[in-house]
C-alpha positions as CSV (number, residue, x, y, z in Angstrom):
1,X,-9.2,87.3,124.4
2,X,-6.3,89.2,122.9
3,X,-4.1,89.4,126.3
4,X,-4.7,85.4,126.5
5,X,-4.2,84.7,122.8
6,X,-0.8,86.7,123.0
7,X,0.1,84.9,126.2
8,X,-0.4,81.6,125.4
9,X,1.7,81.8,122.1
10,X,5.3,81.5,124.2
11,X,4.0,78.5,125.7
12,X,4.0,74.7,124.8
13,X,0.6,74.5,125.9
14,X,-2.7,74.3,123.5
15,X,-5.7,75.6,125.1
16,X,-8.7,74.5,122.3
17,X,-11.0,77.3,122.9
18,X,-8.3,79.4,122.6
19,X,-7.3,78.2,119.2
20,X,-11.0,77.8,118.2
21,X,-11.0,81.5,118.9
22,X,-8.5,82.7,116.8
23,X,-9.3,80.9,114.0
24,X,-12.5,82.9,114.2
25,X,-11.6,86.5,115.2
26,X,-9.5,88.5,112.6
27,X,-8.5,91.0,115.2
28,X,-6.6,88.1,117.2
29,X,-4.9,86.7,113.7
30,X,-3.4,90.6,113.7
31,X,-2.8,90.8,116.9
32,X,-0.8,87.3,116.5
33,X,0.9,88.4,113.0
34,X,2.3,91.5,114.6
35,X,4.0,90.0,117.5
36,X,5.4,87.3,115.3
37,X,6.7,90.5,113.0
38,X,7.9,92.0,116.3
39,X,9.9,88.9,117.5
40,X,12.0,88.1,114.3
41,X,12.1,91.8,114.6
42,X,14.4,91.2,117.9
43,X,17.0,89.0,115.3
44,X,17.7,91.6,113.0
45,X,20.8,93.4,113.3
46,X,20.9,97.1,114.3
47,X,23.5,99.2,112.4
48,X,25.0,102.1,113.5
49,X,24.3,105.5,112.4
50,X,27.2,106.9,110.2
51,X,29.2,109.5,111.2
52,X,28.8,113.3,109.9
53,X,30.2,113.7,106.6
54,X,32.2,116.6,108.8
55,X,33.3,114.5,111.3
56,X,35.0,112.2,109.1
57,X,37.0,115.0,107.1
58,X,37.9,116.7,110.2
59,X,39.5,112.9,111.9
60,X,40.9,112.9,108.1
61,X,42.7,116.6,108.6
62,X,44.1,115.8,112.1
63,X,45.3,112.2,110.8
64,X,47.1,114.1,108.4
65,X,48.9,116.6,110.2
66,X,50.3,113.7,112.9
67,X,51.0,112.1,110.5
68,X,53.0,114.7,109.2
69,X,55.2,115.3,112.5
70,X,56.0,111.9,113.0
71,X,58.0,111.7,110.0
72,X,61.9,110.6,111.4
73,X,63.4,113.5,111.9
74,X,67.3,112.2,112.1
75,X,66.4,111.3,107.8
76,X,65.7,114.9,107.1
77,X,68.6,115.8,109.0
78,X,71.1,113.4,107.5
79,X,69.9,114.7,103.7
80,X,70.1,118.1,104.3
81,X,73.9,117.9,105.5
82,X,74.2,115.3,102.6
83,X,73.1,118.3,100.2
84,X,75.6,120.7,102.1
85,X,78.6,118.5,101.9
86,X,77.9,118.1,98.0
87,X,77.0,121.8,97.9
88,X,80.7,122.6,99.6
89,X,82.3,119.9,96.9
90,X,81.0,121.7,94.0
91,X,81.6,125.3,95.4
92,X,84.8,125.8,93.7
93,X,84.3,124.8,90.5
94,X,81.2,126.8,90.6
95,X,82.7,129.5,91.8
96,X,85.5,129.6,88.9
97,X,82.6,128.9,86.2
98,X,80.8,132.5,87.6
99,X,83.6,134.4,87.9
100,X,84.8,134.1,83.9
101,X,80.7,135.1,83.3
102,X,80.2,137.7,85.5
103,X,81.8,140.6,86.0
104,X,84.0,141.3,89.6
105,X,82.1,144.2,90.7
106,X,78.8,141.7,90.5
107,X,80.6,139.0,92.4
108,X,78.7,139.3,96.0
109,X,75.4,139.1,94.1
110,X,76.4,135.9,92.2
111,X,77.7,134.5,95.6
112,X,74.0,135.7,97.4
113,X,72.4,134.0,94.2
114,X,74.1,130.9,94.3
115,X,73.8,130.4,98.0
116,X,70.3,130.3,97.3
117,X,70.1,127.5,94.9
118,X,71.6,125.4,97.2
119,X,69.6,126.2,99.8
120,X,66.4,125.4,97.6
121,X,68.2,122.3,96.6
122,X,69.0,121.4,100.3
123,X,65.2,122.2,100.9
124,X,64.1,120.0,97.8
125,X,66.6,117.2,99.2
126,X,64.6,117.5,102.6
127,X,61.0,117.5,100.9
128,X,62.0,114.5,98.8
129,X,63.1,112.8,101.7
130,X,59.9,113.6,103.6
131,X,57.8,112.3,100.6
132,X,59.8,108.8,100.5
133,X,59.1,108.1,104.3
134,X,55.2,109.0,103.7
135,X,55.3,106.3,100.9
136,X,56.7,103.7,102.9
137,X,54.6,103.8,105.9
């Protein structure tokens, strides 16, 4: 009587012996429970699986490094010849201040010494600048 039981529960129509049945026969009650479980079963929401720990890092790495080249590149540009053109204002009196502290013979190693701190400070200007465009996107 299961098949009939289970058939009849969709429909509007009551069919006494059928009821009388089930109100008798435990198997049929179970039968009945379940696909009442099974159909507010169909409502519930499905979520979806969570990505790999290892996916998401790796989507996180690759975000990253766009990110990293689309960084305007006319900014970087504009502060390192701003660094230059202050570099090439301050050379003389720089270059006055060395030369009473180090000896002449020395003076081409002060000079390669010197051009180096400005070019780290021309890179620092450049790696600032790059920092203050992450921060404002």
């Amino acid at each position: 009587m299961e098949k009939s039981i289970l058939s009849n529960l969709g429909s509007d129509r009551r069919d006494e012996a059928l009821a009388n049945h089930l109100n008798r026969c435990a198997y049929c009650q179970d039968s009945v429970a379940i696909a009442n479980w099974l159909r507010q079963l169909e409502d519930v929401p499905v979520q979806p699986v969570p990505p790999d720990p290892e996916v998401i890092w790796m989507m996180s790495r690759i975000t990253q490094s766009s990110r990293r080249l689309t960084i305007p590149f006319w900014d970087g540009i504009a502060a390192i010849l701003f660094a230059a053109f202050i570099a090439v204002l301050l050379w003389s009196p720089v270059e006055k201040f060395i030369a009473r502290i180090v000896p002449l013979q020395s003076m081409l190693l002060v000079v390669f010494l010197v051009s180096c701190v400005i070019a780290a400070g021309m890179t620092a200007v450049a790696l600032n600048t790059e920092a203050l465009n992450l921060r404002r996107r």
